[in-house]
C-alpha positions as CSV (number, residue, x, y, z in Angstrom):
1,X,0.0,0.0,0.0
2,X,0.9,3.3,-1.0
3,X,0.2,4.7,2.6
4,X,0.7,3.5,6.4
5,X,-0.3,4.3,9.5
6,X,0.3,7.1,11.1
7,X,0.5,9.4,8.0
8,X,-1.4,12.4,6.8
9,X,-3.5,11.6,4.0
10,X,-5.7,13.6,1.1
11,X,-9.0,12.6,0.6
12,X,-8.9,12.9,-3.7
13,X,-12.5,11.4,-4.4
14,X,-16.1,11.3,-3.1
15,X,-17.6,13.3,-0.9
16,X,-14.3,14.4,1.7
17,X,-12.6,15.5,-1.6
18,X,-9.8,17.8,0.0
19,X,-9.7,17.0,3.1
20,X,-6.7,15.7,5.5
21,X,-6.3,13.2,8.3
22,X,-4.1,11.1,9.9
23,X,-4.2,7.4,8.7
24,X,-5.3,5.3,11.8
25,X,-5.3,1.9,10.0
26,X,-4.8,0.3,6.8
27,X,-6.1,-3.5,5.6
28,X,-4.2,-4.4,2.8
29,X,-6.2,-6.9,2.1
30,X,-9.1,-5.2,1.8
31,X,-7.7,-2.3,0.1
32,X,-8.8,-0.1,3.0
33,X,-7.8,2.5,5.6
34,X,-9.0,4.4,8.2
35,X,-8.6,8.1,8.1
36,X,-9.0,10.3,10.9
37,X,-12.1,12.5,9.9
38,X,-12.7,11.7,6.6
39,X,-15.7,9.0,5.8
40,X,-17.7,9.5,8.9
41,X,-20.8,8.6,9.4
42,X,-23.2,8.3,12.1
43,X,-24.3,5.7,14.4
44,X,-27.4,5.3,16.9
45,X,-25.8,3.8,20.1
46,X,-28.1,2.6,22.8
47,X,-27.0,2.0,26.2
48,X,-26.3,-1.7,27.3
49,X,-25.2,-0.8,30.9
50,X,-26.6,1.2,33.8
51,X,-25.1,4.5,33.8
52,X,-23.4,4.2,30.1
53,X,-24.4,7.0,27.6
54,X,-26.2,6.3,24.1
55,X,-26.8,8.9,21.2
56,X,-25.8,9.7,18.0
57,X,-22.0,8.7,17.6
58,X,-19.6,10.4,14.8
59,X,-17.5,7.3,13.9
60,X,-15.0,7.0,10.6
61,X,-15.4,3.8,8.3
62,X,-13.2,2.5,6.3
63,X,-12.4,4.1,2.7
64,X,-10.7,3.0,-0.5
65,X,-6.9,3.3,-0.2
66,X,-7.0,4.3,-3.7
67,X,-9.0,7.5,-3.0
68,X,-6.6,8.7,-0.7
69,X,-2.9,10.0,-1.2
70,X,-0.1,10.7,1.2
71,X,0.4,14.3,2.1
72,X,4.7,15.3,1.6
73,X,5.6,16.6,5.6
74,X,8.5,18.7,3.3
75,X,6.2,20.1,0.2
76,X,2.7,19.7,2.1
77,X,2.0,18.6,-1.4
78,X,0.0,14.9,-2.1
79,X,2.0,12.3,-3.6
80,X,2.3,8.9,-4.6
81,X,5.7,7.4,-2.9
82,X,8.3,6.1,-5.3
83,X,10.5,3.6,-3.3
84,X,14.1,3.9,-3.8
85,X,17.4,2.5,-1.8
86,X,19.7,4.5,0.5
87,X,23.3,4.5,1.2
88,X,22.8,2.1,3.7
89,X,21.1,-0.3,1.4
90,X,17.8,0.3,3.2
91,X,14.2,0.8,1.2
92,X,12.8,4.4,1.5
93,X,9.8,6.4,0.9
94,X,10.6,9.2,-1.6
95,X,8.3,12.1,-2.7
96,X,8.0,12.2,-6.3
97,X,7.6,16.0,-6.3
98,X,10.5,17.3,-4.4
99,X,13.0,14.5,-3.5
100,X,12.5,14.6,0.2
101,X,12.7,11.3,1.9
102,X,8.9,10.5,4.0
């Protein structure tokens, strides 16, 4: 997948088109991730136990990892990582659109 957790992420389809999160989960096999505000929708919670609140909950879902794109921490521009080696001989996340390693 083209995103992890614990990066910021675009929203570039549907009906969060623009906005940014942090990615709280992926499922690769799925194709999924959970971004933080982005694809939330409402839930009716009742109360199971005494003393426990119910109500209308604001809750993310999961959203296609293809409509999302990683957000550059250097450019603040979205970007598709290309993957390339460094000195060390270790794999890195690159930004296409300025060179910075993510």
């Amino acid at each position: 997948m083209h995103v992890k957790a614990n990066d910021t992420a675009i929203a570039i389809a549907g009906r969060d088109k623009g906005k940014q999160g942090k990615v709280m989960s992926t499922d690769p096999k799925a194709g999924t991730v959970l971004v933080e505000g982005i694809n939330v929708a409402k839930r009716h919670k009742k109360p199971r136990k005494q003393g426990e609140p119910g109500g209308i909950i604001s809750k993310e879902t999961p959203i296609y990892a293809s409509k999302v794109m990683r957000v550059c921490p250097k450019c603040s521009k979205p970007t598709r990582p290309a993957h390339r080696f460094s000195k060390d001989g270790s794999k890195v996340r690159v930004c296409k659109k300025c060179d910075a390693e993510i």
